[in-house]
VOPAGU-2260 file (C-alpha; in pm, 1 decimal, decimal comma):
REM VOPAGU-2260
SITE   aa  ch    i         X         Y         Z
SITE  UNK   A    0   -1118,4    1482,2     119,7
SITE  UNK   A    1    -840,2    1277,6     -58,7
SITE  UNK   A    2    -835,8    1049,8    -289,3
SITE  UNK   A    3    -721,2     672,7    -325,9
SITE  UNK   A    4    -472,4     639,6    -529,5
SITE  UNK   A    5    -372,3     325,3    -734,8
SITE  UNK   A    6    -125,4     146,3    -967,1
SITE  UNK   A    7    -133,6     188,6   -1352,3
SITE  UNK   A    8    -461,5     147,5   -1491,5
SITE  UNK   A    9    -553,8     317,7   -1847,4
SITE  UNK   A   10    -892,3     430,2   -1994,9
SITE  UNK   A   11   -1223,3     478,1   -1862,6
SITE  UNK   A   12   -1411,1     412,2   -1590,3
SITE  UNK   A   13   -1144,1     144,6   -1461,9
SITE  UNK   A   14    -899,8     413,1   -1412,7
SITE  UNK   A   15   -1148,9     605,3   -1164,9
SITE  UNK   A   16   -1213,4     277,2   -1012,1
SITE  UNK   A   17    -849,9     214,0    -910,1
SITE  UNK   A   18    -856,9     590,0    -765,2
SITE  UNK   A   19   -1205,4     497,3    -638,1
SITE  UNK   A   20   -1127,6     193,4    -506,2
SITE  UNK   A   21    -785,5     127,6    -331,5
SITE  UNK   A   22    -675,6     319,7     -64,5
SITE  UNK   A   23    -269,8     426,9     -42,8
SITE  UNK   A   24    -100,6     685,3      71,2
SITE  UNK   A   25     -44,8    1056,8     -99,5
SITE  UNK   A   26    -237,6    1379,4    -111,7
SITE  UNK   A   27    -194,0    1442,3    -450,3
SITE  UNK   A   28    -464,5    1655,7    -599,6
SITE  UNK   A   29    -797,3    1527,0    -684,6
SITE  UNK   A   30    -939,0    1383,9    -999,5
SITE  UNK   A   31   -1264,1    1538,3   -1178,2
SITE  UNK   A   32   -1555,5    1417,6   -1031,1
SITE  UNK   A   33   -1690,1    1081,9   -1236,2
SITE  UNK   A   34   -2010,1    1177,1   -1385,0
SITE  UNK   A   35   -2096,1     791,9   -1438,1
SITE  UNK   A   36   -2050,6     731,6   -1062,9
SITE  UNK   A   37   -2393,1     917,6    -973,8
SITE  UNK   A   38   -2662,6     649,9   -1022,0
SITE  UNK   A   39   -2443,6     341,5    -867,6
SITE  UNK   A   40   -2613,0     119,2    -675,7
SITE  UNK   A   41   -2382,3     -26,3    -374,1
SITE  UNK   A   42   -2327,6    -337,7    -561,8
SITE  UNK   A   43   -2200,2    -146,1    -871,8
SITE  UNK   A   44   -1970,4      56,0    -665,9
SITE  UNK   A   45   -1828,9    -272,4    -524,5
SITE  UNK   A   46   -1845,3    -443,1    -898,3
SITE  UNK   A   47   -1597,8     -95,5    -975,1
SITE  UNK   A   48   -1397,9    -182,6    -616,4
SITE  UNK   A   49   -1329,5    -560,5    -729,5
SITE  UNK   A   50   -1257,3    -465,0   -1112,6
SITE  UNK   A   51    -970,5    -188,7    -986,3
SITE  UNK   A   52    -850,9    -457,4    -735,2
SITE  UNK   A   53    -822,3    -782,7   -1001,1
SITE  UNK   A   54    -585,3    -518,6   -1190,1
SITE  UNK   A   55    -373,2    -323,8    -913,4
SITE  UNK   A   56    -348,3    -637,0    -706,8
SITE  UNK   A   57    -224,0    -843,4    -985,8
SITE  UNK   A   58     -20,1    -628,8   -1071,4
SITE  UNK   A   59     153,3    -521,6    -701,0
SITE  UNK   A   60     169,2    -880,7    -660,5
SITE  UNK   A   61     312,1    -995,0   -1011,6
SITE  UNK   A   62      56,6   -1253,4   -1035,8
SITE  UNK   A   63    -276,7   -1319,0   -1222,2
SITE  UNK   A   64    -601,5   -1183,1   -1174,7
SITE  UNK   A   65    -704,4   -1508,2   -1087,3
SITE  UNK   A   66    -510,9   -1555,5    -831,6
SITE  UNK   A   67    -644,7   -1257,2    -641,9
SITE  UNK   A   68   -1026,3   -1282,9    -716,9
SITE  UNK   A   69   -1076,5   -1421,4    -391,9
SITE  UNK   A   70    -925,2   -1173,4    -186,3
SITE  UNK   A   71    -996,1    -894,0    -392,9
SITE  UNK   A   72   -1404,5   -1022,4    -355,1
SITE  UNK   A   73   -1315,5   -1009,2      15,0
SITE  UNK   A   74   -1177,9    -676,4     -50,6
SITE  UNK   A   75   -1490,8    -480,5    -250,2
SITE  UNK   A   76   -1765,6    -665,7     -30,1
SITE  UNK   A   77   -1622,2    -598,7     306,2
SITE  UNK   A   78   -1559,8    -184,0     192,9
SITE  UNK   A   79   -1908,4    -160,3      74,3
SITE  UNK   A   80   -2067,4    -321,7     298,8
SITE  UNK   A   81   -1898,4    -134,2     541,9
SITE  UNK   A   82   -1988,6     221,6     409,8
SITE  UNK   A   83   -2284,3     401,3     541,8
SITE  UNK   A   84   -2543,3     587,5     262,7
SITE  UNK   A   85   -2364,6     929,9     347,1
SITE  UNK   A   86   -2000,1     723,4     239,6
SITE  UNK   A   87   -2213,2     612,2     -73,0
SITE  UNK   A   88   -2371,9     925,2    -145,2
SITE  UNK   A   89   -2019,0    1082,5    -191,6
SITE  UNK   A   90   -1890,6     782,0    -400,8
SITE  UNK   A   91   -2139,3     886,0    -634,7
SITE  UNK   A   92   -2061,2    1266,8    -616,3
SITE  UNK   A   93   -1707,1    1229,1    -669,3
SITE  UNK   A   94   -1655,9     895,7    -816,8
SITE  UNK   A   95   -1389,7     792,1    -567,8
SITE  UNK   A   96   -1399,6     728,2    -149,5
SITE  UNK   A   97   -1400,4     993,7      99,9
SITE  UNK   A   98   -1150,4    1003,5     404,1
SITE  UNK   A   99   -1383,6     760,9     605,4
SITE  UNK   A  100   -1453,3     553,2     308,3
SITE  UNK   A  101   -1080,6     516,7     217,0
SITE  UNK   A  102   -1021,5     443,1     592,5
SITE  UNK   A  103   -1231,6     158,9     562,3
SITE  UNK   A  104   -1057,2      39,3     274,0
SITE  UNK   A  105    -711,9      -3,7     384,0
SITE  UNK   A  106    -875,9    -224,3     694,9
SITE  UNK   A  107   -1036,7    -454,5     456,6
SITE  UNK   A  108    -708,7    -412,6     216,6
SITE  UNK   A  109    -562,5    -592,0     554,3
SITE  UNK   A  110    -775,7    -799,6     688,2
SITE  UNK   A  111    -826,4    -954,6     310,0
SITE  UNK   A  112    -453,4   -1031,9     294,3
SITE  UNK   A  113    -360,5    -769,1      -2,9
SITE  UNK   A  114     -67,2    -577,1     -83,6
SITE  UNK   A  115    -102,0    -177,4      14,1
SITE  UNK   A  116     -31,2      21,9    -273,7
SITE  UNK   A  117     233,3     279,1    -243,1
């Protein structure tokens, strides 16, 4: 399993949403698991997703957060949506996406018209 990484965010659960949340590229080792993550229902895992987005997107893009709440909405609805319990079940082990997760991710990073992070 590796994690989603993300741009610069600081202090508590935001920063494991922006690991959680946006997929990129790297293997770098993996964060602690989140022990706040284990009683999320889907639509708090995607409240987490579109938090993490709002900042890394706004800031990947240089622009406000307001200007990406729409596609970052497209972005944490689509991903959860799209993950099965066994995808959720392991968001709340670990705090962050698995492999498939993540996969799904980047397609809805795409197909919402975001920046990848690198």
């Amino acid at each position: 399993m590796r994690r989603m990484g993300a741009v610069v965010l600081a202090g508590g659960f935001l920063m494991t949403a922006a690991v959680s949340a946006l997929a990129a590229s790297g293997t770098s080792a993996l964060p602690p698991p989140d022990p706040t993550a284990r009683n999320l229902t889907p639509y708090m895992i995607q409240l987490r997703a579109f938090d993490a987005c709002l900042i890394t997107q706004s800031q990947l893009m240089g622009t406000t957060r307001e200007a990406v709440h729409t596609p970052c909405s497209c972005y944490a609805k689509g991903t959860v949506s799209a993950m099965t319990k066994d995808e959720i079940q392991a968001f709340r082990e670990t705090g962050y996406f698995n492999d498939s997760a993540r996969a799904k991710g980047y397609a809805f990073i795409d197909r919402c018209r975001l920046r990848r992070p690198s």
